[in-house]
C-alpha positions as CSV (number, residue, x, y, z in Angstrom):
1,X,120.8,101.0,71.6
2,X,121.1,104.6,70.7
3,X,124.0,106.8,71.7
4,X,122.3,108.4,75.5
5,X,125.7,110.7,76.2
6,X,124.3,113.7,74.2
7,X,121.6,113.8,76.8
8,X,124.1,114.2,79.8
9,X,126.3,116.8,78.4
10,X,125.2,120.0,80.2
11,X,124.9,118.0,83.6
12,X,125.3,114.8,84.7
13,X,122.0,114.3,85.8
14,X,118.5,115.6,84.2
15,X,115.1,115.7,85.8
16,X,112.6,113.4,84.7
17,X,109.0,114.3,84.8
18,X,106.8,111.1,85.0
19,X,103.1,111.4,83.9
20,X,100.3,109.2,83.6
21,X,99.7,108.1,80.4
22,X,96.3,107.3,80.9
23,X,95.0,110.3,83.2
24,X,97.5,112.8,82.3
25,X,98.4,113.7,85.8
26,X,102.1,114.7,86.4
27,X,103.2,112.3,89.1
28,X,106.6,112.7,90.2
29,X,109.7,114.4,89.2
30,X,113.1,112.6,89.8
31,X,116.7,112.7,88.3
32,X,118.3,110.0,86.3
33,X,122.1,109.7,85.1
34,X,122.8,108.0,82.3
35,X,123.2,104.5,84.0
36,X,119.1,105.0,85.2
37,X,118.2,105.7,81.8
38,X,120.3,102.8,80.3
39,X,118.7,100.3,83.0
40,X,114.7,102.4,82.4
41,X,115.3,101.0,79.2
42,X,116.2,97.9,79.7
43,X,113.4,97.3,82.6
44,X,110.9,98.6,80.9
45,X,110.1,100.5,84.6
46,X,111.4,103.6,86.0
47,X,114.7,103.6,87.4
48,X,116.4,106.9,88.8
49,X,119.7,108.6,90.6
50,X,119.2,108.7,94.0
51,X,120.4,112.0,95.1
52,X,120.1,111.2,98.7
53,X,121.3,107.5,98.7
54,X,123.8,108.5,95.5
55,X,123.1,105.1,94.0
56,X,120.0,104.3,90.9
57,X,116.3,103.6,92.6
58,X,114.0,101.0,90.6
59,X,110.0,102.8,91.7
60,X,108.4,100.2,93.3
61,X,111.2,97.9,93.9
62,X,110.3,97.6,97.7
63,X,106.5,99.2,97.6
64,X,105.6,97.2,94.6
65,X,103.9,100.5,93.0
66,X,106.3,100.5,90.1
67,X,105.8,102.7,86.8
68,X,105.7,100.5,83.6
69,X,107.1,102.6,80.6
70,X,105.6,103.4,77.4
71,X,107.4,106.4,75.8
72,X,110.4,108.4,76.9
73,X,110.6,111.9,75.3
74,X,113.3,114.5,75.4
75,X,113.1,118.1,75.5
76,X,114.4,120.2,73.0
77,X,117.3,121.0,74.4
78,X,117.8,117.4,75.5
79,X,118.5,118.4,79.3
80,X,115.4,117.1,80.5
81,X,112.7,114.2,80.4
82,X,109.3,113.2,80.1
83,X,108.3,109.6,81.0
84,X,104.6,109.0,80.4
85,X,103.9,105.6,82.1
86,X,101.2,103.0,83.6
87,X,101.4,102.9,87.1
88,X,101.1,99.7,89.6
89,X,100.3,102.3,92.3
90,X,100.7,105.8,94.1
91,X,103.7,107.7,92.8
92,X,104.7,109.4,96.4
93,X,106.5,107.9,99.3
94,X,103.1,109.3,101.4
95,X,100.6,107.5,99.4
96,X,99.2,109.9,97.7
97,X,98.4,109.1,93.8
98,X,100.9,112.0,92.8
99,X,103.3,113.9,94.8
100,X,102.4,117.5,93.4
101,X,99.6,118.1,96.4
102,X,100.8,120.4,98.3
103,X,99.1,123.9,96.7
104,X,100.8,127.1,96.7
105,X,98.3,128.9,94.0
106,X,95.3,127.4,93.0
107,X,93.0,128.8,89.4
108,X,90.7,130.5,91.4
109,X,93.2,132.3,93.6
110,X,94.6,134.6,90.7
111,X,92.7,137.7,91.7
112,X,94.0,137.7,95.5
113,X,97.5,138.2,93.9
């Protein structure tokens, strides 16, 4: 397996954007460490740092709505990551398909700035 430390040497852990690899939608952002990448390999799902719990979260490991991956892609500073995936189910803890929902600006809006 390739060497995964130069990825962790600004900050022990780096946000992972997952996407849909079918629809395009950005689902979820979430942090890994090192370990959660190791172990994302290795499963072939999404694993991540728990920042609240402080230990690594397998998606779906209790809700069944796991993310199987197909391609992990760095950024090109190599600080952050994009997971495009197949999901078993809703990405957010509420249910909803994705958990960006919650609308601060919408397209149309841009003139009432």
């Amino acid at each position: 397996m390739q060497d995964l430390a130069a990825y962790f040497e600004k900050s022990a852990l780096v946000p992972a954007i997952v996407q849909d690899a079918d629809t395009g939608a950005v689902l979820m952002l979430a942090y890994m460490n090192e370990a959660a990448l190791r172990e994302t390999l290795a499963l072939g799902e999404t694993v991540f740092w728990s920042r609240s719990r402080q230990t690594l979260w397998h998606k779906g490991a209790t809700s069944g709505n796991t993310q199987t991956v197909l391609s992990i892609t760095a950024d090109c500073d190599k600080d952050s990551l994009l997971i495009r995936v197949r999901p078993a189910g809703p990405a957010c803890h509420t249910g909803a398909v994705t958990c960006f929902f919650n609308d601060i600006l919408k397209e149309n809006d841009r003139g009432n700035l």
